[in-house]
C-alpha positions in Angstrom: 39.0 91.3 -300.1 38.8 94.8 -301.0 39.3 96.3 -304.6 40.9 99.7 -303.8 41.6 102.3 -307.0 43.1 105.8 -306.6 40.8 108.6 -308.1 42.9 111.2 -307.1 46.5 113.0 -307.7 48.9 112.2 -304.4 50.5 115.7 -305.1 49.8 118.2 -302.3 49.0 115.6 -300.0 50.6 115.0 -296.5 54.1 112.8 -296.9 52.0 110.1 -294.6 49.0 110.1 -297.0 51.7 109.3 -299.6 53.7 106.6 -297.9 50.5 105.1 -297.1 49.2 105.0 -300.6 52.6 103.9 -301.8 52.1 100.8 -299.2 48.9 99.9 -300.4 50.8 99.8 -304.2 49.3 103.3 -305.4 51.0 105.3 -307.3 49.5 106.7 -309.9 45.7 107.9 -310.6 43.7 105.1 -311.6 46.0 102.4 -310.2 43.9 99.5 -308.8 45.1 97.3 -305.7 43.3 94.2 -304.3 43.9 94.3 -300.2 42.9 92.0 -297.8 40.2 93.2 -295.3 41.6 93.6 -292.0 42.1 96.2 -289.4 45.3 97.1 -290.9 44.0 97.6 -294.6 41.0 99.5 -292.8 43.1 102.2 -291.1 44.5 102.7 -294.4 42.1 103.3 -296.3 40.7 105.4 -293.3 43.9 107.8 -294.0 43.4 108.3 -297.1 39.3 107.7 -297.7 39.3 111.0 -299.9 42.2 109.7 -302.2 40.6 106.3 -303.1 36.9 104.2 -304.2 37.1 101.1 -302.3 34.6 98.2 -303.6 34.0 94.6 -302.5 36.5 92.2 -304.2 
Protein backbone atom coordinates (compact mmCIF):
# COMPACT_ATOMS: atom_id res chain seq x y z
CA UNK A 1 0.00 0.00 0.00
CA UNK A 2 1.03 3.37 -0.71
CA UNK A 3 0.32 6.51 1.66
CA UNK A 4 0.00 9.37 -0.99
CA UNK A 5 -0.47 13.22 0.38
CA UNK A 6 -0.78 16.23 -1.91
CA UNK A 7 1.93 18.96 -1.03
CA UNK A 8 0.94 21.05 -3.67
CA UNK A 9 -2.00 23.58 -5.03
CA UNK A 10 -3.84 21.68 -8.29
CA UNK A 11 -4.33 25.30 -9.69
CA UNK A 12 -2.38 25.95 -12.90
CA UNK A 13 -2.02 22.45 -13.55
CA UNK A 14 -3.03 20.50 -16.69
CA UNK A 15 -6.96 19.43 -16.61
CA UNK A 16 -5.41 15.71 -16.72
CA UNK A 17 -3.05 16.27 -13.67
CA UNK A 18 -6.35 17.36 -12.01
CA UNK A 19 -8.64 14.58 -12.97
CA UNK A 20 -6.01 12.35 -11.99
CA UNK A 21 -5.44 13.74 -8.61
CA UNK A 22 -9.29 13.91 -8.20
CA UNK A 23 -9.23 9.96 -8.96
CA UNK A 24 -6.71 9.20 -6.47
CA UNK A 25 -9.24 11.25 -3.87
CA UNK A 26 -7.03 14.63 -3.78
CA UNK A 27 -8.45 17.55 -3.55
CA UNK A 28 -7.13 19.78 -1.48
CA UNK A 29 -3.32 20.42 -0.22
CA UNK A 30 -2.52 18.20 2.51
CA UNK A 31 -5.14 15.64 1.67
CA UNK A 32 -3.88 12.10 2.36
CA UNK A 33 -5.01 8.86 0.28
CA UNK A 34 -3.99 5.27 0.93
CA UNK A 35 -3.77 3.46 -2.72
CA UNK A 36 -2.99 0.13 -3.56
CA UNK A 37 0.39 -0.55 -5.24
CA UNK A 38 -0.18 -1.54 -8.69
CA UNK A 39 0.70 -0.53 -12.11
CA UNK A 40 -2.29 1.56 -12.28
CA UNK A 41 -1.74 3.61 -8.94
CA UNK A 42 2.08 3.84 -10.29
CA UNK A 43 1.19 5.61 -13.50
CA UNK A 44 -0.61 7.95 -11.39
CA UNK A 45 1.49 8.93 -9.27
CA UNK A 46 3.98 9.03 -12.22
CA UNK A 47 1.58 12.01 -13.67
CA UNK A 48 1.63 13.87 -11.12
CA UNK A 49 5.12 12.93 -9.04
CA UNK A 50 5.72 16.77 -8.61
CA UNK A 51 2.10 17.28 -6.96
CA UNK A 52 2.38 14.56 -4.34
CA UNK A 53 5.04 12.63 -1.30
CA UNK A 54 4.28 9.13 -1.71
CA UNK A 55 5.42 6.85 1.44
CA UNK A 56 5.16 3.14 2.20
CA UNK A 57 1.79 2.34 3.89
Amino acid sequence: MKKITLVKSLIGCQKDQIATANALGLKKIGDVTTQPDNPCTQGKIQKITHLVKVEEA
